[in-house]
N, C-alpha and C positions, 0 to 999 in steps of 0.2 A: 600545447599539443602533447596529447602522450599517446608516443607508440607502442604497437599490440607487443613487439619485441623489438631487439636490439638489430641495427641496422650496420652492414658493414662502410667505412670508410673509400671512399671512393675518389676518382679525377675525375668532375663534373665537365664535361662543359653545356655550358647555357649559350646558346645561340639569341642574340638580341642582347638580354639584360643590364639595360639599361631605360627600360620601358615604367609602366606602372605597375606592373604582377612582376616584372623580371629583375628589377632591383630590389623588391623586399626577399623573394626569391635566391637570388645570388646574396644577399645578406644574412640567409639565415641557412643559406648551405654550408656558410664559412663559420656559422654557429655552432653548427652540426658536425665540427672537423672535416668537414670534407676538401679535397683541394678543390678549387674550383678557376676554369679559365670563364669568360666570359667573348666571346665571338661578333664581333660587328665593322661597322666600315669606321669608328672612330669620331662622330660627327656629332654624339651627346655630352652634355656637361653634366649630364647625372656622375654622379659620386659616388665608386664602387667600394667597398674594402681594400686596402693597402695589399694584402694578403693574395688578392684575388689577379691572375694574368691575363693581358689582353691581347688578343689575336684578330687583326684587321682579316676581313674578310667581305664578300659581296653576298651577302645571299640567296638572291636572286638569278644572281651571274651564272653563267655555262660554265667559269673558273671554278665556280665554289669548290668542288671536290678537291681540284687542285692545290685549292688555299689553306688549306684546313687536313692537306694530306701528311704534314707533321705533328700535327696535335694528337695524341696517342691517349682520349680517355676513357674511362670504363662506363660511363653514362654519357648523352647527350640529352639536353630540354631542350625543346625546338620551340620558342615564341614565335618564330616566322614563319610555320608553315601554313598559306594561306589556299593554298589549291592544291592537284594533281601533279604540276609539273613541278610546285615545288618539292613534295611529297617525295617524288622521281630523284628530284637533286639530291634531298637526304640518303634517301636510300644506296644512290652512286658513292655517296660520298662516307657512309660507313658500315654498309655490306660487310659481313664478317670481321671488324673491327671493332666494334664495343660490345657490351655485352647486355644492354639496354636504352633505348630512345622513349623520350616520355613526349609524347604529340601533344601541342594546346591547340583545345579542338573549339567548341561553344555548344549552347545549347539550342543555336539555333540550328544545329540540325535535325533536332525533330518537329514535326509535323504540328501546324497550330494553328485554328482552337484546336486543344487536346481532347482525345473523347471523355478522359477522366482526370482527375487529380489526385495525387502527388504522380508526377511523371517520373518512371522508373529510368536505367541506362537501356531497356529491353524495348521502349517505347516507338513506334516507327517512326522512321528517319525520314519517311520518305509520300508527296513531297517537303522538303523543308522550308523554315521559315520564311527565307530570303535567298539571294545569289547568293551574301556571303556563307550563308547556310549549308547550300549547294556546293559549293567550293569547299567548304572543309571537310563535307561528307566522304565527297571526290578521294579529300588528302585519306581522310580517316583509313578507305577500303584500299588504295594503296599501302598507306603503312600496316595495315593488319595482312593482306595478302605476303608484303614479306616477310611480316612475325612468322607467318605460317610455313614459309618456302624456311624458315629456318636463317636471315639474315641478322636478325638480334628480337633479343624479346619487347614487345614493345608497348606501353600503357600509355592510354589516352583518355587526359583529362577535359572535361567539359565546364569551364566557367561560364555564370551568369552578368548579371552586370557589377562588374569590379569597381570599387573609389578607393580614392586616397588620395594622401598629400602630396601629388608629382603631375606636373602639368597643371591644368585646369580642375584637376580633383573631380572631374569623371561624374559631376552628379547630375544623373537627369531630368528630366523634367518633359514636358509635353511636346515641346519643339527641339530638344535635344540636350545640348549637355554644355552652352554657351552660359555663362555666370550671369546674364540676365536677371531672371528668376530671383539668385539671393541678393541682389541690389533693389528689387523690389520690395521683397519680402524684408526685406533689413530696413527702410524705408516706410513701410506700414500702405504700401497702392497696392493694387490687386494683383494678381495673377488669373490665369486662364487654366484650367484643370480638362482635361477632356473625358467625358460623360459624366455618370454621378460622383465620381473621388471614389468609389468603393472597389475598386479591380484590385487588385493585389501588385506589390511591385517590393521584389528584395532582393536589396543591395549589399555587399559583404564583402568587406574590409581587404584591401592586399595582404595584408599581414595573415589574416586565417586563409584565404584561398591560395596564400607561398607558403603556409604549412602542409596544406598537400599535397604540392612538388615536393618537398621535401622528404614526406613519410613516403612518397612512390618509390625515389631512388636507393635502387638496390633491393627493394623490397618483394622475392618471388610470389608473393600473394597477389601483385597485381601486375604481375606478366601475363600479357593477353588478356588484361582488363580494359573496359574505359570506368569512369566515374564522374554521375555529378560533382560540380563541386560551386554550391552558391548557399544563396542565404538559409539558414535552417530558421529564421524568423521572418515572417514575411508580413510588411505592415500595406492597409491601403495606401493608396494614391493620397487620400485627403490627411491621414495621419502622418503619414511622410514628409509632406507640408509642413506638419506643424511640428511636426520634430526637428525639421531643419528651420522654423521661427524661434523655436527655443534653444537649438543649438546657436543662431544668430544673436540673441538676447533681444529679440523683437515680439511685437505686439501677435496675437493670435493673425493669421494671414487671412486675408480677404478672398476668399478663395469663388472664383466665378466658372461654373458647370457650363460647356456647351459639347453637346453631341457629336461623340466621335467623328462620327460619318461627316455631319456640316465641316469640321476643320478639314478632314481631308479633302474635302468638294473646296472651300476656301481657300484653303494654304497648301496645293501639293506641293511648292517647292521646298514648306519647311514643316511638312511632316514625315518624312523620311521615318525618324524613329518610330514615332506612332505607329505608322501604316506596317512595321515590322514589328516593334517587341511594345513598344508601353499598350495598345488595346485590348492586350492578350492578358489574362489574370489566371496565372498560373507560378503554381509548388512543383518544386522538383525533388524528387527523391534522393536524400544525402547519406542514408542507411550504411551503405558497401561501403561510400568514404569514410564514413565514421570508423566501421567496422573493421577495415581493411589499411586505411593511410591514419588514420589515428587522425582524421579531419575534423574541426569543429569552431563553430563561431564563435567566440572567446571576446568581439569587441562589438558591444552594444551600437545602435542605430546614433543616439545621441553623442555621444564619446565619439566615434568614430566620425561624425559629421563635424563635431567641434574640434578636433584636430585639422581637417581640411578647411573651415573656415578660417582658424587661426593662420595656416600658413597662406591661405590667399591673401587674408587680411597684409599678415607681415610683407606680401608683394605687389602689395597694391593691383590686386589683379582680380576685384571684381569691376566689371565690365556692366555698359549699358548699350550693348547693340544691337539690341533687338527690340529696347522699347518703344519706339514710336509704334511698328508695328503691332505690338502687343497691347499699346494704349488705344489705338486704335480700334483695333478687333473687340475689346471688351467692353469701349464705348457704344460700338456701331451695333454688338449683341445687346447691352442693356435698355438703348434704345428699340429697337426692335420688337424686344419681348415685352416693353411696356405698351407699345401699340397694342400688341397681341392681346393682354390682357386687359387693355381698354377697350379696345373692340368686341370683344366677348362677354366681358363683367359688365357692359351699358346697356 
């Protein structure tokens, strides 16, 4: 990442980081000399920098302000604020005491299908993709109302769908983001893809979306900004697939088309993601980030996939819970469609 200039050294504190964007985050703030605390209730075994200070805290809690009323820093990143009230807590809790708050907002708060593509930060918000959409919107016009009243400057970032090596490595797929899929796909049996594979879907590395936390703090270019911050390369549905079979060192994947709409008619308790972000094929505009946070995709699809499978692999933590159901479903489709087409071709 190269920034537009030079950025002053700072006491961070990251609220969370210990997450999947908050510990690449917090690692490369300590890169960046800055000091940095880190704020949570103590409960992960993520692995922070030696360097880096921890302060128990509740987030959520009606204490927070109170918990967190000695930590004296010049920035705060807020990975936790997921609505309006917590929006509220933040703002109680450092009202005239920092001197910037960087929001992590998403992109599902705006409005989708979009009417055009690349979706700028100017794009309407409103209504949003989802509740959690709605919910962050909520937080967003909170924290921008007291940028405005003058409580601290405040910049809000909007990530797309984030992976990496922490947790289950975040990668998704049609039914969600359960490791199914690469135990199949590792395996050489089919997978379930919803409509033709051609909708757009990108994903972008923690490592490049925690360099734009980084180029935010401190930076008055993006005080009273928000910013995309997701993939500047955006592959289909079907190519995604197969970049994650050759990231796996697997055969081309078997990949089986069935119509949006019929899975959501079939499986609404396990299309959640779908019926929100994967039916939607859409580019977000990364322009301002590039331009402004010195943002930029730096780790290829592949690379970046085969770092997460190596660390699943190393913890035995690809999983088969959802196959039956997914054998199922694909049997019960290919049958189906062969009547269809024997009915009509005789």
């Amino acid at each position: 990442m190269s920034l537009p200039r030079e950025m002053p050294d700072m006491h961070v504190l990251v609220l969370g980081g210990t997450g999947l964007i908050s510990t690449a985050v917090t690692r490369q703030l300590v890169d960046a000399d800055h000091d940095v605390t880190v704020c949570n209730r103590g409960e992960s075994d993520a692995q922070i920098p030696d360097a880096v200070e921890h302060v128990r805290a509740d987030r959520f809690g009606d204490n927070f302000p109170s918990q967190v009323a000695n930590v004296d820093p010049d920035a705060v990143i807020d990975m936790l604020c997921f609505s309006e009230s917590d929006a509220h807590l933040a703002i109680d809790a450092f009202d005239g005491r920092i001197e910037q708050y960087v929001m992590t907002s998403t992109i599902d708060v705006y409005r989708r299908p979009v009417e055009s593509n690349p979706v700028a930060e100017t794009a309407p918000r409103h209504p949003p993709t989802s509740d959690y959409g709605a919910n962050k919107t909520a937080a967003e016009d909170a924290i921008m109302a007291a940028h405005d009243r003058g409580a601290f400057a405040a910049t809000i970032l909007r990530p797309w769908t984030t992976y990496g090596p922490h947790g289950d490595g975040n990668l998704c797929h049609t039914f969600g983001v359960d490791t199914t899929y690469l135990r199949r796909i590792r395996d050489g049996e089919p997978i379930v893809v919803h409509g033709d594979g051609t909708g757009l879907w990108g994903p972008c590395h923690r490592r490049d979306v925690a360099g734009a936390y980084v180029g935010a703090v401190g930076n008055r270019a993006a005080y009273g900004e928000a910013y995309n911050v997701t993939a500047e390369s955006v592959p289909t549905w079907n190519e995604y697939y197969r970049t994650l079979a050759r990231a796996l060192g697997a055969p081309e994947p078997d990949l089986v088309h069935i119509p949006t709409e019929i899975l959501l008619e079939v499986a609404p308790d396990r299309t959640g993601f779908l019926a929100d972000h994967g039916r939607y094929s859409t580019i977000f505009e990364t322009t301002k980030a590039r331009r402004d946070l010195g943002f930029e995709q730096t780790i290829g699809l592949e690379r970046g996939l085969r770092e997460v499978v190596d660390y699943l692999r190393e913890r035995d933590a690809i999983t088969s819970d959802d196959d039956q159901f997914i054998g199922s479903l694909i049997a019960a489709w290919r049958d189906s469609t062969s009547e269809f087409v024997d009915l009509f071709s005789g």
